[in-house]
C-alpha positions, 0 to 999 in steps of 0.5 A, a space after each residue: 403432897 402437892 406444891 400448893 398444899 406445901 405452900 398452904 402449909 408452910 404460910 399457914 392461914 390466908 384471908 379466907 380461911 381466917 374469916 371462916 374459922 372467926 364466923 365459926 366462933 362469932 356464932 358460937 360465942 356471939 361476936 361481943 363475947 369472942 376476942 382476938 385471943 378467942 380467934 388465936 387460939 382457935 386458929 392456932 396461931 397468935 394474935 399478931 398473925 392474925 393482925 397480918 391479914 386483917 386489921 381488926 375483929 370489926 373488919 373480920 365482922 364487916 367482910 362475914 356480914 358482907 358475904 351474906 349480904 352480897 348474895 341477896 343484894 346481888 340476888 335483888 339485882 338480877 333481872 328475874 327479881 325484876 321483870 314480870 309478875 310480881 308473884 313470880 318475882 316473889 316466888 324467885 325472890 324466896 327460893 333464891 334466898 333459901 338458896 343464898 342461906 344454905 350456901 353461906 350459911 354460916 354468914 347467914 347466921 351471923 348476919 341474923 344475930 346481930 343486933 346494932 352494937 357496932 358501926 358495922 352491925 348498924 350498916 348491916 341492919 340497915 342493908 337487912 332492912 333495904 332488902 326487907 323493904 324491896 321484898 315487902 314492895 313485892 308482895 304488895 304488887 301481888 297484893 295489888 294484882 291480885 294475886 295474893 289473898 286479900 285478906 292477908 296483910 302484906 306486911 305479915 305476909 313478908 315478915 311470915 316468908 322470911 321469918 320461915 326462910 331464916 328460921 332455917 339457919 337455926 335447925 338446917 344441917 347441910 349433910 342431913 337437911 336435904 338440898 337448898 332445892 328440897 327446902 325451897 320447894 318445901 317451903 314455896 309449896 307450904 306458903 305460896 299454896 296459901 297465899 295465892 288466889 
C-alpha cells in the first residue's frame, strides 16, 4: 500500500470525500430530512469528526450547490457563450450544460431539488435564475435573428431546452446511459432539428 493510500487511511475522511458522501444522502433523504447524525453515521464517523472539516450541514449544502453551480457560470463565461451567432452560442451553451450535469452529476441533482428553505437555497435559486435569464436572452437573439421559428415563443422554448437537459438527472446512470457527448448529440439533434428555420 502506498504512503498516501496509508495516510488517507490513518486520517480518515478529507474535505472532499465528506461532501460527496453528505450529496449522496441529501439526495436520497432530501437535505431537510438528512441530519448531522444521518452523515455520521454514513461516513462512518462521529459527528464531531465531521465539525473538524466543516462547520455545518448548510455549509456542506452551500459548497455541493457551489459545485454545480460554478460549472455553468464558468460555462456562461467563456468566450464561445459569447461571441458569434446566437444560435451557435445557444447550441454551445446546451451541449455544455449536458456536459456540466453528467460530470457533476450528483451536484446537479442537488442543485434541482432544492426549493428556497434556507439562506443557501434561496442564493442558489437565484444564481439558478441569472443562468436561466442569460440562456433566455440567447434564445431571443436567435429568435431576433431569425434563426429560430417564429412561431415558437422564446421563453417555452428555454424552459422546454432545459427542462430536457435536467431531466437527465432523474433517469441518467453513467456506466449505462452513454457519454455526455451521445446525450448532447441526442438532444441537440431532437430539439435544434425543430427549432431552427
Amino acid at each position: 500500500m502506498s504512503t498516501t493510500a496509508t495516510r488517507r487511511r490513518k486520517r480518515g475522511h478529507d474535505p472532499e470525500s465528506v461532501l460527496s458522501i453528505a450529496v449522496g444522502v441529501f439526495n436520497e433523504r432530501g437535505y431537510d430530512g438528512t441530519s448531522m447524525e444521518d452523515l455520521a453515521r454514513a461516513l462512518g464517523v462521529t459527528k464531531s469528526a465531521i465539525y473538524y472539516h466543516v462547520p455545518g450541514k448548510e455549509q456542506i449544502l452551500s459548497r455541493a450547490l457551489d459545485r454545480a453551480l460554478d460549472g455553468l457560470f464558468a460555462m456562461i463565461a467563456d468566450e464561445r457563450a459569447a461571441a458569434g451567432p446566437a444560435i451557435d452560442r445557444l447550441e454551445w451553451v446546451v451541449r455544455q450544460s449536458v456536459r456540466i450535469l453528467v460530470d457533476r452529476l450528483p451536484y446537479v441533482t442537488l442543485l434541482l431539488r432544492v426549493r428556497g428553505n434556507s439562506v443557501t437555497e434561496q442564493a442558489a435559486l437565484e444564481r439558478r435564475r441569472e443562468f436561466d435569464r442569460f440562456v433566455s436572452r440567447l434564445v431571443k437573439e436567435a429568435a431576433a435573428d431569425g434563426r429560430i421559428r417564429a412561431d415558437v415563443d422564446p421563453s417555452l422554448v428555454t424552459r422546454l431546452l432545459f427542462g430536457t437537459v435536467n431531466s437527465i438527472t432523474e433517469w441518467y446512470q453513467p456506466v449505462r446511459g452513454g457519454s455526455a457527448d451521445d446525450l448532447a448529440d441526442a438532444l441537440l439533434k431532437m430539439t435544434f432539428d425543430g427549432l431552427r428555420v
